[in-house]
N, C-alpha and C positions, 0 to 999 in steps of 0.2 A: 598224724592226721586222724579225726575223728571219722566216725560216721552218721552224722546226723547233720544237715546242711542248715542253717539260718541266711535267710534272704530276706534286706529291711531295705523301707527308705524312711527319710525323718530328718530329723534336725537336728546337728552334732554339731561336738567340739571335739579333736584331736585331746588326750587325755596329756598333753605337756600344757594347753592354753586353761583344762578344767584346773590343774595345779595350780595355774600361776593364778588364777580369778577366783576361784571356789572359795568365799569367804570361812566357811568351814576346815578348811587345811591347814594341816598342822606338819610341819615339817617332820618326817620320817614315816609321815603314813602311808601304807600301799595304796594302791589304785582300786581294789578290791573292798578296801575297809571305807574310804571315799564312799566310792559306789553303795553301799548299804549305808553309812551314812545319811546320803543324800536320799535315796532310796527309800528309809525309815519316816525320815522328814517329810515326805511326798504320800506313803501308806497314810499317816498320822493326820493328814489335812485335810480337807476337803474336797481337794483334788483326785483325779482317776489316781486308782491302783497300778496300772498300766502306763504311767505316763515314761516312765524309762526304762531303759537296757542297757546295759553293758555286752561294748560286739566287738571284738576281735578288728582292726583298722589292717592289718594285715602286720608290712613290715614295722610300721609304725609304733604298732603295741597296741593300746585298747584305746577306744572313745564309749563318751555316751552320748547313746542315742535319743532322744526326746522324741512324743508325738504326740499331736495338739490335745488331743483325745479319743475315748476308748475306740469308741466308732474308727476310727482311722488306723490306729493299731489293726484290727481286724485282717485290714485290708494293704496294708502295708510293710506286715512283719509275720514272715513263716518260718516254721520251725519243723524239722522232721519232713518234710512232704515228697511227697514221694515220687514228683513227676521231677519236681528240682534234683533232688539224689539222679533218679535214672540220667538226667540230660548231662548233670555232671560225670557221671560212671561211664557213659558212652562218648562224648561229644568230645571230638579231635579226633578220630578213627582209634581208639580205644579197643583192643582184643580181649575177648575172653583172658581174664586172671589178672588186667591192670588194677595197677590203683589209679582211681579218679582220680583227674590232672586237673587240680584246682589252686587256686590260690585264696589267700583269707585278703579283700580288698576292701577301699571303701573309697570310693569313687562323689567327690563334690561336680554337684551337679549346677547348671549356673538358671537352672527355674525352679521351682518348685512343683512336687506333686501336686494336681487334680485335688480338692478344689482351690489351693492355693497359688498358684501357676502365677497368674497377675500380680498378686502381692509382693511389692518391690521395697526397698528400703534406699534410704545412703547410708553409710558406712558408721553416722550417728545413732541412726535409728530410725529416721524424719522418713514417713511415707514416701515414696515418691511414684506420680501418676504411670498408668503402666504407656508404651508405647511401642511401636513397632522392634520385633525381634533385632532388624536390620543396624538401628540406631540406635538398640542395648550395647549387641554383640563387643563393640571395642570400649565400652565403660566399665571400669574395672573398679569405678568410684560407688557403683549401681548393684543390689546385690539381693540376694531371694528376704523380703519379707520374711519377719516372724510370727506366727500366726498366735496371739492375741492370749490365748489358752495357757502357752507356753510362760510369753514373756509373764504372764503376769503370775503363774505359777511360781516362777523361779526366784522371782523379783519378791512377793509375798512373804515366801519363807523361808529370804534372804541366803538362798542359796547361789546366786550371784547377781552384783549389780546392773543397773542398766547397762554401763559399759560391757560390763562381760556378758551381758545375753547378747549385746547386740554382734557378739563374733561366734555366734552361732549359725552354721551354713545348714544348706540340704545335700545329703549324701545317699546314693544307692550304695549297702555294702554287701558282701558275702563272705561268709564263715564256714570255718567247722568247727562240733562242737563234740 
């Protein structure tokens, strides 16, 4: 385990579905060379500098993380901070000389962050009007919007198709690094 804690939310793909969709993959590539790949293609554009990460999914192995833009990054993605380390190094009744009881998670979230909360989709991609939580909750058909930034970043410079943006969720995760 490291010491340095990352806590994000944003908009992921478990790194087995970036494999199977990432028009750029090339069978025997690591996950890491992907990532700069994609990474490089996104520096080179027009698009923020900031628009992904590579985060630790926990058991799962890695995902990336997308976030609409810089602005939101800011506010969405910590690194190092030093209130998150302490609550991780104490929290669980934790003694003098433990090591923090953490685990590396990434938890799908079924709304999306502030300001995109409302933004819903179906499972094509088609908007769909937002409406009471109550009469979301058991639609499994119904799924967090992608916010605009994104798709259209991804899709541009053909880093994947509509199909595979559209199985892009929202995830809170936690890491060490």
């Amino acid at each position: 385990m490291g010491s340095r804690i990352i806590k994000a939310i944003g908009y992921a793909m478990p790194i087995e579905q970036v494999r199977a969709n990432a028009l750029d993959f090339e069978p025997g590539m690591c996950d890491w060379e992907l990532f700069e790949l994609i990474k490089e293609k996104v520096n080179k554009s027009r698009f923020h500098n900031d628009l992904i990460e590579f985060v630790s999914s926990g058991e799962d192995g890695y995902a990336f993380l997308f976030f609409p833009q810089d602005y939101n990054k800011k506010g969405w993605y910590r690194y190092d901070d030093d209130i998150d380390y302490e609550h991780a190094r104490w929290a669980g009744g934790n003694k003098r000389g433990d090591e923090p009881d953490i685990d590396n998670s990434m938890i799908q979230v079924p709304y999306a962050p502030y300001p995109y909360t409302n933004k819903l989709m179906d499972l094509e991609g088609n908007p769909v009007e937002w409406t009471s939580p109550e009469l979301l909750k058991d639609r499994d058909d119904i799924v967090p919007g992608i916010p605009e930034p994104i798709r259209q970043c991804l899709i541009e410079l053909k880093i994947f198709n509509s199909k595979g943006v559209n199985l892009i969720r929202c995830y809170h995760t936690t890491a060490w690094s």
